[in-house]
C-alpha positions in Angstrom: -26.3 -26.6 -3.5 -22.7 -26.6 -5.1 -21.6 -29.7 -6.9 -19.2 -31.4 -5.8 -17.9 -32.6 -9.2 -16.7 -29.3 -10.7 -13.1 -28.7 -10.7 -11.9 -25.2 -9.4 -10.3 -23.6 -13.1 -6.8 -23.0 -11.5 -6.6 -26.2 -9.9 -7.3 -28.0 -13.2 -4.4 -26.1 -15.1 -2.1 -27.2 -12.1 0.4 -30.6 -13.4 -0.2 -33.7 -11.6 2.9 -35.2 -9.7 3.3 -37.3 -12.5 2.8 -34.7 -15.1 5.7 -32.9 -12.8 7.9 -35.8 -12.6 7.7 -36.9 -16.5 8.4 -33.6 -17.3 11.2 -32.9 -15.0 9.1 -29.7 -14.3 9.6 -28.6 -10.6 6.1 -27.2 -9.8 5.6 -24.3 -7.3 2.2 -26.0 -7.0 0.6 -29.5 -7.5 -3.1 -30.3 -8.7 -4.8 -31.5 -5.9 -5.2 -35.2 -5.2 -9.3 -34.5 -4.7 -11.7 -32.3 -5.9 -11.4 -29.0 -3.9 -14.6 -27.6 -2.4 -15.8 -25.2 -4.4 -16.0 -21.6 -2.9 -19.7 -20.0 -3.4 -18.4 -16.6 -3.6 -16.7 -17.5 -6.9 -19.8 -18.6 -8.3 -21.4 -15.1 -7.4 -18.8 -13.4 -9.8 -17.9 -16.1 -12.1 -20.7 -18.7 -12.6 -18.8 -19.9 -15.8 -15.3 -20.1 -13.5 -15.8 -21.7 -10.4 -12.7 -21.9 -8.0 -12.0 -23.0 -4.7 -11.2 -20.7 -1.7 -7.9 -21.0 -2.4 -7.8 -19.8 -5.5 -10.7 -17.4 -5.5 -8.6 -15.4 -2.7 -6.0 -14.9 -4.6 -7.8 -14.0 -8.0 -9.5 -11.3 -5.5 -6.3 -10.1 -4.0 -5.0 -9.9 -7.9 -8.2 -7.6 -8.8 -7.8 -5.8 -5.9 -4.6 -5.1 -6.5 -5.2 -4.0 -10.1 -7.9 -1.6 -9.1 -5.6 -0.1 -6.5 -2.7 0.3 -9.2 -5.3 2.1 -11.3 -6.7 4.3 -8.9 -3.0 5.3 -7.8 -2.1 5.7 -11.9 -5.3 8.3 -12.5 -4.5 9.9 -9.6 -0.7 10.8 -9.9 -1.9 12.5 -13.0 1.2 11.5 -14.5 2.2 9.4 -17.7 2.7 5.8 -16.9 6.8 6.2 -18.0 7.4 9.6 -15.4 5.2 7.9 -12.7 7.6 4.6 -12.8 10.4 6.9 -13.1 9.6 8.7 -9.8 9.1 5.6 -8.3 12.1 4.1 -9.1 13.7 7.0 -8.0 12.2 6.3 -4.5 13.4 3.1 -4.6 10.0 1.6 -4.7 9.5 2.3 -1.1 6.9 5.1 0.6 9.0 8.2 0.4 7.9 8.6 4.4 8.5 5.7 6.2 10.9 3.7 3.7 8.4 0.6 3.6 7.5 -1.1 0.4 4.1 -0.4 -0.4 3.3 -3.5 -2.5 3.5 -6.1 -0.1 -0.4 -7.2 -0.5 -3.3 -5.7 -2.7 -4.1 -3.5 -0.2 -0.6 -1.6 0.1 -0.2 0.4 -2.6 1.6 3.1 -2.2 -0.4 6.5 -3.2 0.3 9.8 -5.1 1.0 12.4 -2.8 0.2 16.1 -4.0 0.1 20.1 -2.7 -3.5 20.3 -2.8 -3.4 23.9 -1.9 -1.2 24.1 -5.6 -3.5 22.0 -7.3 -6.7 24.7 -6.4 -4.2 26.8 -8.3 -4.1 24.6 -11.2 -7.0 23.8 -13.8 -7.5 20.2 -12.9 -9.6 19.0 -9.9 -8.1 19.2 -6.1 -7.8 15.5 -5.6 -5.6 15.1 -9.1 -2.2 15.7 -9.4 0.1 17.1 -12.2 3.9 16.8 -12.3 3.8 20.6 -11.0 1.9 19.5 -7.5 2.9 15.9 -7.5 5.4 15.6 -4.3 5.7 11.7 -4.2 4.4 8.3 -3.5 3.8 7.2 -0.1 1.8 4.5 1.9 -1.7 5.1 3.1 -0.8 5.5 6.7 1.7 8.4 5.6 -0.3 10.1 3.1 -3.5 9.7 4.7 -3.3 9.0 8.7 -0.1 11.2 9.1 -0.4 14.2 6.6 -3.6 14.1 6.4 -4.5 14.5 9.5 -2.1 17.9 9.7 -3.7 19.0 6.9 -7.2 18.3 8.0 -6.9 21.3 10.8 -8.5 24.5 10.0 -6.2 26.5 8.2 -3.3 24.6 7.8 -0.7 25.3 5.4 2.8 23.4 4.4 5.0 25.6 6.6 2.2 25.1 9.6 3.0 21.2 9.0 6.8 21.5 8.3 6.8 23.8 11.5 4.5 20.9 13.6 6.7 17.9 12.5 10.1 19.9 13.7 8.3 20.4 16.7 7.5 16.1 17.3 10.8 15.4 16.0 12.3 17.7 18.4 10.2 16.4 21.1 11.0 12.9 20.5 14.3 13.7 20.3 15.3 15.5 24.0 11.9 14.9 25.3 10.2 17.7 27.9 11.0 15.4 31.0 14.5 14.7 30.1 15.1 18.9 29.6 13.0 19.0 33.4 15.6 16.6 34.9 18.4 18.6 33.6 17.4 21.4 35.0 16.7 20.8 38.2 19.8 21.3 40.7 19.3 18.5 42.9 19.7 15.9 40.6 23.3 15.1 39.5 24.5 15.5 35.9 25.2 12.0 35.7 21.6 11.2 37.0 19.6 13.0 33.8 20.0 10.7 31.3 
């Protein structure tokens, strides 16, 4: 049973409205007017800080987030300066689709690398260096888009360069469009 009497740990470090208006302090947010219930799962990780739902989401999201930054930083293989560089130079978007990647925790974007250059290297396949480092881009990029190309049975860069002319030429003058074209009984104005 969770007591109803102890105060979430963010909530009590909020001002009151009265702390707010003595202080001419425009608050983002206000301590509650009751006790918030408190959220069991923040008593599994933090018996000693107990928060409410509220706040223990975002705490999460905030470690999530952290451990996703870190994850990215180890695997870029690159020094915190020339990683913040490169993505800088990228405009802090995926190099791919142009999104930002740091929307929510889960969104960060991801070191990108030649993996068939890293097996040249001396460092494991699924770190990169600043030779086989290509970019940062989001998860569905890196792992749902080029991953997937690169997951067929021998494929190489040029196979994948050669397969994404092919889609972008085939979204651009589609195979039904070049079929109307050439047929003779439809007008030229007809094919669009």
């Amino acid at each position: 049973m969770i007591d109803t009497k102890i105060e979430c740990v963010d909530c009590a470090k909020l001002p009151t409205l009265d702390q707010a208006r003595k202080s001419m302090f425009l608050a983002v947010e206000l301590r509650p007017k009751m006790l918030r219930k408190i959220d069991p799962r923040s008593l599994e990780t933090h018996k000693t800080q107990p928060r409410c739902t509220t706040h223990w989401l975002a705490w999460r999201n905030g470690q999530r987030a952290k451990g996703a930054a870190a994850r990215s930083r180890k695997r870029s293989g690159l020094d915190e300066q020339t990683r913040q560089d490169l993505l800088a130079f990228q405009g802090g978007v995926c190099a791919g689709c142009g999104r930002h990647g740091t929307s929510n925790a889960r969104k960060v974007l991801s070191a990108d690398h030649d993996h068939d250059l890293a097996r040249e290297h001396d460092h494991a396949e699924d770190v990169a260096c600043e030779d086989c480092m290509r970019g940062f881009l989001c998860d569905r990029d890196n792992r749902h888009i080029l991953g997937l190309l690169f997951a067929q049975r021998g494929a190489t860069t040029e196979s994948v360069k050669r397969v994404l002319l092919n889609l972008y030429d085939y979204l651009d003058d589609p195979p039904m469009k070049q079929f109307r074209r050439s047929r003779t009984d439809v007008p030229e104005e007809a094919a669009c």
